[in-house]
mmCIF entry with sequence, helices, sheets and N, C-alpha, C, O atoms, coordinates in Angstrom:
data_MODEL
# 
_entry.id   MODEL 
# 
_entity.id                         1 
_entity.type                       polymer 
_entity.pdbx_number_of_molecules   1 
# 
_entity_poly.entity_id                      1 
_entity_poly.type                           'polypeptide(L)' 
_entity_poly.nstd_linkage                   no 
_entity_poly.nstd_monomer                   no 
_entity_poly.pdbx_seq_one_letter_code       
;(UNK)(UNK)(UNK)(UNK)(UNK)(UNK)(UNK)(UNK)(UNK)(UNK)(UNK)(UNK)(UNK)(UNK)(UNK)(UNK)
(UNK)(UNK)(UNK)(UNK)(UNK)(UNK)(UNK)(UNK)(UNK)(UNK)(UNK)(UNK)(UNK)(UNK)(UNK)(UNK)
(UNK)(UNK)(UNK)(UNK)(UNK)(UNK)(UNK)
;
_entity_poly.pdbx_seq_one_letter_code_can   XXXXXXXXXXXXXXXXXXXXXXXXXXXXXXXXXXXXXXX 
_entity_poly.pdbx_strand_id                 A 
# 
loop_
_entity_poly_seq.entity_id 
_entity_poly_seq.num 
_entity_poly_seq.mon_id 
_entity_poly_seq.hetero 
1 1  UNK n 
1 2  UNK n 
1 3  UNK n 
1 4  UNK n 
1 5  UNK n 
1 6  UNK n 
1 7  UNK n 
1 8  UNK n 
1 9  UNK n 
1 10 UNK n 
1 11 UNK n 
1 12 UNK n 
1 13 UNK n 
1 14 UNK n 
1 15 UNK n 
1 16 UNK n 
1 17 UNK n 
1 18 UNK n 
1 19 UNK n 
1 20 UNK n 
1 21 UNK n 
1 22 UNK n 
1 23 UNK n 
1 24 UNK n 
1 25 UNK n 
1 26 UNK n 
1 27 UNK n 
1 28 UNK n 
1 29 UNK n 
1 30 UNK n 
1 31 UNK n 
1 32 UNK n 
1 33 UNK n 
1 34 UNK n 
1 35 UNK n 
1 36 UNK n 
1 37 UNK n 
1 38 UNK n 
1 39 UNK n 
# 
_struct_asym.id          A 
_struct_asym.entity_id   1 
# 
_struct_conf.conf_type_id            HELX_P 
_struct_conf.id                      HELX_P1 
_struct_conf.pdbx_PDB_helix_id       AA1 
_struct_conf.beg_label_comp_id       UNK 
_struct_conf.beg_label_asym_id       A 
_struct_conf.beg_label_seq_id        3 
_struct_conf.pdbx_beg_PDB_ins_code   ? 
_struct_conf.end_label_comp_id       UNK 
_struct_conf.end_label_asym_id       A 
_struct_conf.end_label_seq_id        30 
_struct_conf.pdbx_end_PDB_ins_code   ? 
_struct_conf.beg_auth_comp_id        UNK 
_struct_conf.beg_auth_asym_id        A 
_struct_conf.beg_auth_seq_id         3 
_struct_conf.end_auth_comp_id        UNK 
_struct_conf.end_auth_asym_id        A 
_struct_conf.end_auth_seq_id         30 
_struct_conf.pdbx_PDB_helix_class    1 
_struct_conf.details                 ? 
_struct_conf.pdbx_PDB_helix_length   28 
# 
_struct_conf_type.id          HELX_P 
_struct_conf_type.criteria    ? 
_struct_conf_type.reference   ? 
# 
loop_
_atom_site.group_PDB 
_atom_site.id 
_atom_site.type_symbol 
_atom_site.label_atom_id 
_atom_site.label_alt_id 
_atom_site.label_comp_id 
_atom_site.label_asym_id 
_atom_site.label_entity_id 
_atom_site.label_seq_id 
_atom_site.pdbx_PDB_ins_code 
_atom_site.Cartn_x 
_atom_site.Cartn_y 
_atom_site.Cartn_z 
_atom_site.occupancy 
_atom_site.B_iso_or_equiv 
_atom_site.pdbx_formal_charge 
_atom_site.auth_seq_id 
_atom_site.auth_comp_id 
_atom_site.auth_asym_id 
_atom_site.auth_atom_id 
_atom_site.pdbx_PDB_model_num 
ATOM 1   N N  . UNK A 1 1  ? -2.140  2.829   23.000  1.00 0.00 ? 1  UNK A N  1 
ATOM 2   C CA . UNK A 1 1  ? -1.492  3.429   21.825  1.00 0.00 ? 1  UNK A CA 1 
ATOM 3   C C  . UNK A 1 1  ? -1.685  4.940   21.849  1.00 0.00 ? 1  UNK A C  1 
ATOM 4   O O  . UNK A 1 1  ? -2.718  5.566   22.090  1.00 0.00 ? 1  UNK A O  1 
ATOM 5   N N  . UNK A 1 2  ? -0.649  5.326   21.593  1.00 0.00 ? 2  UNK A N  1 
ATOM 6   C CA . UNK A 1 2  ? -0.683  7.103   21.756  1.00 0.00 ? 2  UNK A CA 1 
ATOM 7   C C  . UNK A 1 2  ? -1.077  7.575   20.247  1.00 0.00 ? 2  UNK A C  1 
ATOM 8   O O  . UNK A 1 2  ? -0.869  6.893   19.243  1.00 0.00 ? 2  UNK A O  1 
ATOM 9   N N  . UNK A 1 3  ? -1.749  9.002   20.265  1.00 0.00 ? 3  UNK A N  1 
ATOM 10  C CA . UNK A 1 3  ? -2.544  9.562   19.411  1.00 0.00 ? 3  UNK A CA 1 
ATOM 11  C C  . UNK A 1 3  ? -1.063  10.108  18.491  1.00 0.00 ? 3  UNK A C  1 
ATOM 12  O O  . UNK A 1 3  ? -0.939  9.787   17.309  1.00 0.00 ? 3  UNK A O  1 
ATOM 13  N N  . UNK A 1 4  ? -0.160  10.830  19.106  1.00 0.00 ? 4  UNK A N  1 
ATOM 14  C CA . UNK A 1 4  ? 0.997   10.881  18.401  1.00 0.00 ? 4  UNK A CA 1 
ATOM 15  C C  . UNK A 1 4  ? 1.868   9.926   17.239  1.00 0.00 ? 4  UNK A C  1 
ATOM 16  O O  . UNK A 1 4  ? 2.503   10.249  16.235  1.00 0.00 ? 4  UNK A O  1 
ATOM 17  N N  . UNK A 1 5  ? 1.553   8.494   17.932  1.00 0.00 ? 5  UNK A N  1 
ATOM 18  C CA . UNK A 1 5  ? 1.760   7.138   17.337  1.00 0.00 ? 5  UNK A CA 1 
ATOM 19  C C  . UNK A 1 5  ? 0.890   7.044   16.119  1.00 0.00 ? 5  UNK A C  1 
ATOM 20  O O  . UNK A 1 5  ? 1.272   6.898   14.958  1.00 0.00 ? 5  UNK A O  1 
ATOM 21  N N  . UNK A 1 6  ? -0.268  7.146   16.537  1.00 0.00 ? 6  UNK A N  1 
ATOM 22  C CA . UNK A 1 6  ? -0.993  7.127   15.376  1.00 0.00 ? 6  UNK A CA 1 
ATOM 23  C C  . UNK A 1 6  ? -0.913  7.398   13.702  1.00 0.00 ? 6  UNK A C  1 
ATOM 24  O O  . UNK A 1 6  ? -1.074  6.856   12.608  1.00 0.00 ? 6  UNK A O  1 
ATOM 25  N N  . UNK A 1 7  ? -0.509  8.765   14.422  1.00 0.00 ? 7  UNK A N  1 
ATOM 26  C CA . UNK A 1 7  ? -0.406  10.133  13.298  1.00 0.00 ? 7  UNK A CA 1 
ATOM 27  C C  . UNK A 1 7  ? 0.637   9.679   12.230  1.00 0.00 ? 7  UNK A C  1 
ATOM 28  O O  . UNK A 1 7  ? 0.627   9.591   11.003  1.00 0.00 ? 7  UNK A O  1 
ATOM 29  N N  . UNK A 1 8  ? 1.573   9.418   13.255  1.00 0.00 ? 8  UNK A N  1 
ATOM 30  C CA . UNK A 1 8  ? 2.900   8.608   12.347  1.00 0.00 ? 8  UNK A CA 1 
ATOM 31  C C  . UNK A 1 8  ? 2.643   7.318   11.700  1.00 0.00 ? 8  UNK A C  1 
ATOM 32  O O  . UNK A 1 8  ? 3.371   6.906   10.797  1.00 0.00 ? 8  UNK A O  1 
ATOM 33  N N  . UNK A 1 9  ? 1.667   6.693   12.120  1.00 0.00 ? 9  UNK A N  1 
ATOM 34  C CA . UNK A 1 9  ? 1.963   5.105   11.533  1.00 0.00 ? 9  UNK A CA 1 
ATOM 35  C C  . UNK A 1 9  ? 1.123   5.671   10.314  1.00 0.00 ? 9  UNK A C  1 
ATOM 36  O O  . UNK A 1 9  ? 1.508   5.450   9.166   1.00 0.00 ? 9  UNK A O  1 
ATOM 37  N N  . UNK A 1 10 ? -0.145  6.477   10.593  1.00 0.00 ? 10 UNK A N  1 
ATOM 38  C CA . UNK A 1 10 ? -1.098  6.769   9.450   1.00 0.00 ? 10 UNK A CA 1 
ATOM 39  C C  . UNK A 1 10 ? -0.192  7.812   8.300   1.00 0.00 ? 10 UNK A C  1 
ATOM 40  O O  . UNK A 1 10 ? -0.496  7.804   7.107   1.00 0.00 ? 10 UNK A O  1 
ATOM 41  N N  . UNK A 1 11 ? 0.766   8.552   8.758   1.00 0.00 ? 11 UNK A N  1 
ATOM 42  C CA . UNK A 1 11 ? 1.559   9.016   7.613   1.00 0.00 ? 11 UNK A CA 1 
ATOM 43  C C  . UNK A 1 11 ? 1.931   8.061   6.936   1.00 0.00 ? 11 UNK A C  1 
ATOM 44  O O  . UNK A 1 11 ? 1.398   7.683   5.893   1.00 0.00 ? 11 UNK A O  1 
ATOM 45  N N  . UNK A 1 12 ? 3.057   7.497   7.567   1.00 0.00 ? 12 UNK A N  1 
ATOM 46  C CA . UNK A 1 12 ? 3.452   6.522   7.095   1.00 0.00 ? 12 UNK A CA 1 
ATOM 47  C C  . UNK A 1 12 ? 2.988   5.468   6.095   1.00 0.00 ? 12 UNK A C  1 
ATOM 48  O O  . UNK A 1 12 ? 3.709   4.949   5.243   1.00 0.00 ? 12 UNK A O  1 
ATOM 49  N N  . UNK A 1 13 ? 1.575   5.193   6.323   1.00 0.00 ? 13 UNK A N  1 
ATOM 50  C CA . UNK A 1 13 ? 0.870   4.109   5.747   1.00 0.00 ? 13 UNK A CA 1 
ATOM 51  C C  . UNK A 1 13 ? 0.751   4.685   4.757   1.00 0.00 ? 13 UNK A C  1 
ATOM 52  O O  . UNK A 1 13 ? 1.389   4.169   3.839   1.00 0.00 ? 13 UNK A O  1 
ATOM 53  N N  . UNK A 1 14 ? 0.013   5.864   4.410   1.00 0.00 ? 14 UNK A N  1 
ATOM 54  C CA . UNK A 1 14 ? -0.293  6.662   3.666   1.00 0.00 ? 14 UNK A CA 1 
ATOM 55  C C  . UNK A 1 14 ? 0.680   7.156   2.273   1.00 0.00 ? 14 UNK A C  1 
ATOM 56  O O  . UNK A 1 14 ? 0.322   7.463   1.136   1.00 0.00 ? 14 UNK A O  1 
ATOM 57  N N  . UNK A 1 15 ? 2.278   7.074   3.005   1.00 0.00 ? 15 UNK A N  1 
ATOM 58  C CA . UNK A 1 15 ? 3.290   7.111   1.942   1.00 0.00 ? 15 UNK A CA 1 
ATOM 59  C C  . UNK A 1 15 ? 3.205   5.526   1.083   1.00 0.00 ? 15 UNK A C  1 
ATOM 60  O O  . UNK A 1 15 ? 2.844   5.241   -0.059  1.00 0.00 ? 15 UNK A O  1 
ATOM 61  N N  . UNK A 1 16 ? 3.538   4.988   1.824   1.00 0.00 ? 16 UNK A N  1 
ATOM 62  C CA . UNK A 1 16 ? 3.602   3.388   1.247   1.00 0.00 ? 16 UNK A CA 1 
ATOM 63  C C  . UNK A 1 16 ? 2.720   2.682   0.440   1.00 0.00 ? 16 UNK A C  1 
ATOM 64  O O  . UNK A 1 16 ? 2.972   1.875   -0.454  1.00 0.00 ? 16 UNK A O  1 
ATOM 65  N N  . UNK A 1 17 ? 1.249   3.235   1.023   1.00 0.00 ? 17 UNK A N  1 
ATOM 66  C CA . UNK A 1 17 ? 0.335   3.045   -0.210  1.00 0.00 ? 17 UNK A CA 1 
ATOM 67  C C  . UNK A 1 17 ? 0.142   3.897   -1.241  1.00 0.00 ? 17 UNK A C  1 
ATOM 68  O O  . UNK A 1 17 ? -0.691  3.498   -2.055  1.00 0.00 ? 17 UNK A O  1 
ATOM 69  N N  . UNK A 1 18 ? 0.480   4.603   -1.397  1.00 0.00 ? 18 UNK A N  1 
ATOM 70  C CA . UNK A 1 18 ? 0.645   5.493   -2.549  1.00 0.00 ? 18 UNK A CA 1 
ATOM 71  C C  . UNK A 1 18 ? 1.745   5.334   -3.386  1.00 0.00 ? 18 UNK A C  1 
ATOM 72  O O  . UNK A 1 18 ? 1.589   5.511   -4.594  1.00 0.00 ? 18 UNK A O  1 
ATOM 73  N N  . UNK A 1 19 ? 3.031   4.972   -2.854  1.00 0.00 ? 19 UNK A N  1 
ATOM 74  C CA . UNK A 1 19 ? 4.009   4.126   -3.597  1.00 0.00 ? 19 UNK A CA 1 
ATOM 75  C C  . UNK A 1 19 ? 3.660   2.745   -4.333  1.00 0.00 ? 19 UNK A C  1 
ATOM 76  O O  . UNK A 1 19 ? 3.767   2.369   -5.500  1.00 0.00 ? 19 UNK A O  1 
ATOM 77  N N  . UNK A 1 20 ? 3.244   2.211   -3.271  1.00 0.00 ? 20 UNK A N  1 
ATOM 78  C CA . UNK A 1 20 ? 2.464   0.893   -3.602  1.00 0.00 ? 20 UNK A CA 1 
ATOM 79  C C  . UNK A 1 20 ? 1.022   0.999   -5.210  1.00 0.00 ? 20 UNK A C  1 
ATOM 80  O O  . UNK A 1 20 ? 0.849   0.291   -6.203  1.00 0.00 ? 20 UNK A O  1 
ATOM 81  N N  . UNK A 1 21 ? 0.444   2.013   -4.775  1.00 0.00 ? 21 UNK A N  1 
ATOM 82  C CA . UNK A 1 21 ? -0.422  2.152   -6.133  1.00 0.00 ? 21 UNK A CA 1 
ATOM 83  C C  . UNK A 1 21 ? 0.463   2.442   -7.317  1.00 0.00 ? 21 UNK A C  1 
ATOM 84  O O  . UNK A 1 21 ? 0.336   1.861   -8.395  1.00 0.00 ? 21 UNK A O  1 
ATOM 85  N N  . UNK A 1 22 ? 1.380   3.383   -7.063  1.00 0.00 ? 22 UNK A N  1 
ATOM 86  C CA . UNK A 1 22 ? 2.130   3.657   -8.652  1.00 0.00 ? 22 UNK A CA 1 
ATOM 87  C C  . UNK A 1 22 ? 2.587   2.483   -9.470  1.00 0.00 ? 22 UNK A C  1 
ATOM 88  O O  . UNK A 1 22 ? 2.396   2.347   -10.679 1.00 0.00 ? 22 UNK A O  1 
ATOM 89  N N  . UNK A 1 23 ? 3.581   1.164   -8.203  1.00 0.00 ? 23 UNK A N  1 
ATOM 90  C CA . UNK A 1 23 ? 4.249   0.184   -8.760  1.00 0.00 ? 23 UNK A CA 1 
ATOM 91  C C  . UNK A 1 23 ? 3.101   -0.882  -9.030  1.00 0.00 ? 23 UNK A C  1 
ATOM 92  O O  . UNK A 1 23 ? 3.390   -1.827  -9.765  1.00 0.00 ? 23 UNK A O  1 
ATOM 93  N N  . UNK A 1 24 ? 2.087   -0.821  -8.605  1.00 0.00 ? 24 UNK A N  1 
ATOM 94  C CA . UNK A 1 24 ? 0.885   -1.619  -8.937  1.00 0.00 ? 24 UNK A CA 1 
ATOM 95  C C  . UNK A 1 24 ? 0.504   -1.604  -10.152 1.00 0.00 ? 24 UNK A C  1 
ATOM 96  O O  . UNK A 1 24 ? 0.055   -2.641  -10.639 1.00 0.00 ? 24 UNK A O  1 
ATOM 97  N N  . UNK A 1 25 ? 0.601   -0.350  -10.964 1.00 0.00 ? 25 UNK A N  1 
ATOM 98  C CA . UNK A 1 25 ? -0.368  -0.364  -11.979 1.00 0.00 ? 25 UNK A CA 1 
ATOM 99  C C  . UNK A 1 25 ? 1.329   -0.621  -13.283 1.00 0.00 ? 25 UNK A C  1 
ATOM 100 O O  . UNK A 1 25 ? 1.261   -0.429  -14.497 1.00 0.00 ? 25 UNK A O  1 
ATOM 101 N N  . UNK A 1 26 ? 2.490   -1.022  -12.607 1.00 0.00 ? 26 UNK A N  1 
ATOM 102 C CA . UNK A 1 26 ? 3.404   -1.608  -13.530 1.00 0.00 ? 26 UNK A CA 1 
ATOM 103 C C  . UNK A 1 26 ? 3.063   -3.244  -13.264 1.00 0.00 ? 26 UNK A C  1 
ATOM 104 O O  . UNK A 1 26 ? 3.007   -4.033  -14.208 1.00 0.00 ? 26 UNK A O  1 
ATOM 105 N N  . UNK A 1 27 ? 2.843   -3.652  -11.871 1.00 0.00 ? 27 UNK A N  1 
ATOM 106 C CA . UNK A 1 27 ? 3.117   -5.524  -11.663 1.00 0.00 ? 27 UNK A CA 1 
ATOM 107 C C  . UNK A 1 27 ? 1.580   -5.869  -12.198 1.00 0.00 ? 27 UNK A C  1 
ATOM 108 O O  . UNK A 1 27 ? 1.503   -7.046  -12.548 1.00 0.00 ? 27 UNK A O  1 
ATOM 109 N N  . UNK A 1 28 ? 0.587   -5.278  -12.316 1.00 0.00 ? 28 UNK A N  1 
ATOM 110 C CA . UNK A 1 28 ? -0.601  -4.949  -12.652 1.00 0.00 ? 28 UNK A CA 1 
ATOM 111 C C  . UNK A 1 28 ? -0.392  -6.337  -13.757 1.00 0.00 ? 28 UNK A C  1 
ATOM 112 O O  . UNK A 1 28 ? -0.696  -7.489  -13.448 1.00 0.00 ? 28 UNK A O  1 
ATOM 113 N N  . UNK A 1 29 ? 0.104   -5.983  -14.885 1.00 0.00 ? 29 UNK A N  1 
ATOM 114 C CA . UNK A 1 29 ? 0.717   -6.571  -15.942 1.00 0.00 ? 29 UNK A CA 1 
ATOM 115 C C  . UNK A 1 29 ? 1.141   -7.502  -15.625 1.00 0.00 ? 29 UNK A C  1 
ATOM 116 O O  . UNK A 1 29 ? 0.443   -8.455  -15.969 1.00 0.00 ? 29 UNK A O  1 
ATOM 117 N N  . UNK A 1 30 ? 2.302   -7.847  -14.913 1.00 0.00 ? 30 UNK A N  1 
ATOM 118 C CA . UNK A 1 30 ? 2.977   -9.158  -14.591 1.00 0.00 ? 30 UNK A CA 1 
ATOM 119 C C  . UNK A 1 30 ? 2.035   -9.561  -14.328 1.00 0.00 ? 30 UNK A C  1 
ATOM 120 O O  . UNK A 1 30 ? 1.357   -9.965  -15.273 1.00 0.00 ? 30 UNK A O  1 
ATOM 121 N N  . UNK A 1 31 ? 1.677   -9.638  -13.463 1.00 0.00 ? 31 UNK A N  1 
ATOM 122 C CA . UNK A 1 31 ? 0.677   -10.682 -12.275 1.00 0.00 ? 31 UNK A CA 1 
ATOM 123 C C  . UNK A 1 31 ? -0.657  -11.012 -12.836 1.00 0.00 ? 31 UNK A C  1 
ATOM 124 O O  . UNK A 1 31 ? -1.404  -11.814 -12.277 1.00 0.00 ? 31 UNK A O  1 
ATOM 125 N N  . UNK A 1 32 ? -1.039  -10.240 -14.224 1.00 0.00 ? 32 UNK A N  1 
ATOM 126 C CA . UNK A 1 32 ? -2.331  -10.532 -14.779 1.00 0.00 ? 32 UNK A CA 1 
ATOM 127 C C  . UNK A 1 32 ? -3.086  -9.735  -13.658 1.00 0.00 ? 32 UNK A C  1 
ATOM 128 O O  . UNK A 1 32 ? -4.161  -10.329 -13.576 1.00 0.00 ? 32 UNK A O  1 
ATOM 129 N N  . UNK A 1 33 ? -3.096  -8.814  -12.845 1.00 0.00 ? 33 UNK A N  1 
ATOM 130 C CA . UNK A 1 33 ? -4.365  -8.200  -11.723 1.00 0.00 ? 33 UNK A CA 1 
ATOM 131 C C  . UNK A 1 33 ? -4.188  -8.556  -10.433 1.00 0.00 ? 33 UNK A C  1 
ATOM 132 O O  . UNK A 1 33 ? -4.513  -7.900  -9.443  1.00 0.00 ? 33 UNK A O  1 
ATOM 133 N N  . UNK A 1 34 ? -3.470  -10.004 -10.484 1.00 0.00 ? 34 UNK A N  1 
ATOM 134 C CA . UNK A 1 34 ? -3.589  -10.987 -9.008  1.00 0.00 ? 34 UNK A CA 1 
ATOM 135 C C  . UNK A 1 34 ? -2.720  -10.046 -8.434  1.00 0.00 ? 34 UNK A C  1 
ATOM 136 O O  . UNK A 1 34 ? -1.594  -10.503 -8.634  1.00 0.00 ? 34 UNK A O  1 
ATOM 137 N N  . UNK A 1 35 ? -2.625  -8.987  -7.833  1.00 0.00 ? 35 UNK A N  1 
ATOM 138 C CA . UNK A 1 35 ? -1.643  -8.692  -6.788  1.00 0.00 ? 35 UNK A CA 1 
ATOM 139 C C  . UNK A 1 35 ? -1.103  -9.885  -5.853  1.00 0.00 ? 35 UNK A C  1 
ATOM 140 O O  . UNK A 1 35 ? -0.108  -10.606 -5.780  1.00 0.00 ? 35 UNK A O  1 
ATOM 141 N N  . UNK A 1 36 ? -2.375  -9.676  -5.149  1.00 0.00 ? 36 UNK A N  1 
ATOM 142 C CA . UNK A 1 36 ? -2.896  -10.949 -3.977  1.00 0.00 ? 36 UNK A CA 1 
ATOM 143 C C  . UNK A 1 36 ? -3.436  -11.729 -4.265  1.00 0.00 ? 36 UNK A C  1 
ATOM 144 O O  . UNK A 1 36 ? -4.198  -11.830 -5.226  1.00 0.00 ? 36 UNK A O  1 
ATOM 145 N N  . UNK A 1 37 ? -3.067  -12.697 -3.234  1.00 0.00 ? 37 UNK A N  1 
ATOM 146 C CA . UNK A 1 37 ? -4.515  -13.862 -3.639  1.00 0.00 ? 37 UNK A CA 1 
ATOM 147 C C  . UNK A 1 37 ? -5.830  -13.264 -3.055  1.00 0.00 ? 37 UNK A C  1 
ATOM 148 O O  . UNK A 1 37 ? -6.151  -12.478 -2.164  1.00 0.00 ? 37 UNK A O  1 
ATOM 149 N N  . UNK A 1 38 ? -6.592  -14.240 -4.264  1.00 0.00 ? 38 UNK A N  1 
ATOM 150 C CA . UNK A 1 38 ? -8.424  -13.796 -3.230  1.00 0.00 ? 38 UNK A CA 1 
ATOM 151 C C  . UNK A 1 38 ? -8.117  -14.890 -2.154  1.00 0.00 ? 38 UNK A C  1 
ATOM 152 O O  . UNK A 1 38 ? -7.472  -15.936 -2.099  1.00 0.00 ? 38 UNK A O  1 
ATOM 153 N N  . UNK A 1 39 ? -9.060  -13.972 -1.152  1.00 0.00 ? 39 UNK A N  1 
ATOM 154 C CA . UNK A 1 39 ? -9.338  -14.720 0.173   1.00 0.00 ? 39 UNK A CA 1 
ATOM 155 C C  . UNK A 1 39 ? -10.802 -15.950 -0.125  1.00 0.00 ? 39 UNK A C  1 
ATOM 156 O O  . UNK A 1 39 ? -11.206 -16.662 0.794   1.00 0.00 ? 39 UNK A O  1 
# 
């Protein structure tokens, strides 16, 4: 895996979870907390 690759997937991730936290703290509500299941 190239270090270039990296950089990008870790941007990347980095956008998505941060999107992901905003709409979280709306389904937050729906879901009662459960995003996920516990393992």
């Amino acid at each position: 895996m190239k270090a270039s690759l990296s950089r990008t997937n870790e941007a990347s991730l980095s956008a998505v979870i941060s999107m992901l936290e905003r709409e979280r703290q709306g389904l937050t509500v729906a879901y009662g907390g459960g995003f996920l299941p516990a393992r």
